[in-house]
C-alpha positions as CSV (number, residue, x, y, z in Angstrom):
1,X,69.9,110.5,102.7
2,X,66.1,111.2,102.2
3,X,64.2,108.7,100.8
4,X,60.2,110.3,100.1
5,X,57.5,107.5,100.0
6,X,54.3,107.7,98.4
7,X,51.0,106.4,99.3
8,X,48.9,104.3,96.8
9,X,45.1,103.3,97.7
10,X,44.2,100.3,95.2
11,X,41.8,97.9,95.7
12,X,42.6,93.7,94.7
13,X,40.7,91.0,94.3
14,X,40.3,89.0,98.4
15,X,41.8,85.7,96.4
16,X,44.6,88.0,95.8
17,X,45.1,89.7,98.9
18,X,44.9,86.6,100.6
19,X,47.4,84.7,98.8
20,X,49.8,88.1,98.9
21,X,50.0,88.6,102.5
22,X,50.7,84.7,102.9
23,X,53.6,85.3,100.5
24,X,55.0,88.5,102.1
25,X,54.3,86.8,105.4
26,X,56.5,83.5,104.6
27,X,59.4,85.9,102.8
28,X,59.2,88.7,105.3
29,X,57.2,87.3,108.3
30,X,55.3,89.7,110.1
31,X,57.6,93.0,111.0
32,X,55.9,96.0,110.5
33,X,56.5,97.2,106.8
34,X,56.8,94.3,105.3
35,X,53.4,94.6,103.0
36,X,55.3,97.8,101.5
37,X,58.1,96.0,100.7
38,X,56.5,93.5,98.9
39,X,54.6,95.7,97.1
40,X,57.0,98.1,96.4
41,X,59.6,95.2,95.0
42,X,56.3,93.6,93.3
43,X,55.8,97.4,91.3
44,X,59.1,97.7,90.7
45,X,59.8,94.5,88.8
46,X,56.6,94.9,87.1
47,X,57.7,97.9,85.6
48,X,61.2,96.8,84.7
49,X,59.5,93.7,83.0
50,X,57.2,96.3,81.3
51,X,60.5,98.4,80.4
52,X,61.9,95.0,78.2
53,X,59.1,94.5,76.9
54,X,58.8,97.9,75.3
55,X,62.9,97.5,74.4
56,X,62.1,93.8,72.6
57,X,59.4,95.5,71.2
58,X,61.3,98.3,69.4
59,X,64.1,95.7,68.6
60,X,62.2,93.4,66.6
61,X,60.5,96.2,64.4
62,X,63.9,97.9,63.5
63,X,65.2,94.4,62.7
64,X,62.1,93.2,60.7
65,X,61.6,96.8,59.2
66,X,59.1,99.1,59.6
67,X,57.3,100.1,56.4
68,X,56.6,103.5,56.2
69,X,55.2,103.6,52.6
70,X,56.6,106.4,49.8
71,X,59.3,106.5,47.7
72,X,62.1,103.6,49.3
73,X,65.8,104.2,48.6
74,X,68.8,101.5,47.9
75,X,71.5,103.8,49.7
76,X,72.0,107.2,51.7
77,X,73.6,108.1,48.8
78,X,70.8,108.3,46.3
79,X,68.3,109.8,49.1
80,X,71.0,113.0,48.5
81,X,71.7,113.2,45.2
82,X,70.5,116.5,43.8
């Protein structure tokens, strides 16, 4: 099995890196690779969390109702009647 990796350049606050590589250091220790874990795990949850979000999102408009102005209907029914 292949697995392709990317390479991402980004640039964090030094509070931020600090504290990071203390985490990844206490969950992971010091093994080579074990910053791109972290930070591949910590993407990867933050875009599932994103992902909800969006879902809940959508939810709660369809079940509040979303009003799109114009002429409103009581049933399918009456939208087709000719």
């Amino acid at each position: 099995m292949l697995i392709f990796m990317g390479t991402v350049t980004v640039t964090v606050e030094d509070k931020v890196e600090e504290r990071f590589r203390k985490k990844v250091m206490q969950k992971f220790g010091k093994r080579k690779g074990s910053l791109g874990k972290a930070v591949t795990q910590a993407m990867d949850n933050w875009v599932e969390k994103e992902g909800k979000d969006a879902v809940s999102e959508t939810i709660e408009m369809l079940e509040k109702g979303i009003n799109l102005g114009g002429i409103t209907y009581k049933s399918r029914a009456e939208l087709h009647e000719r």
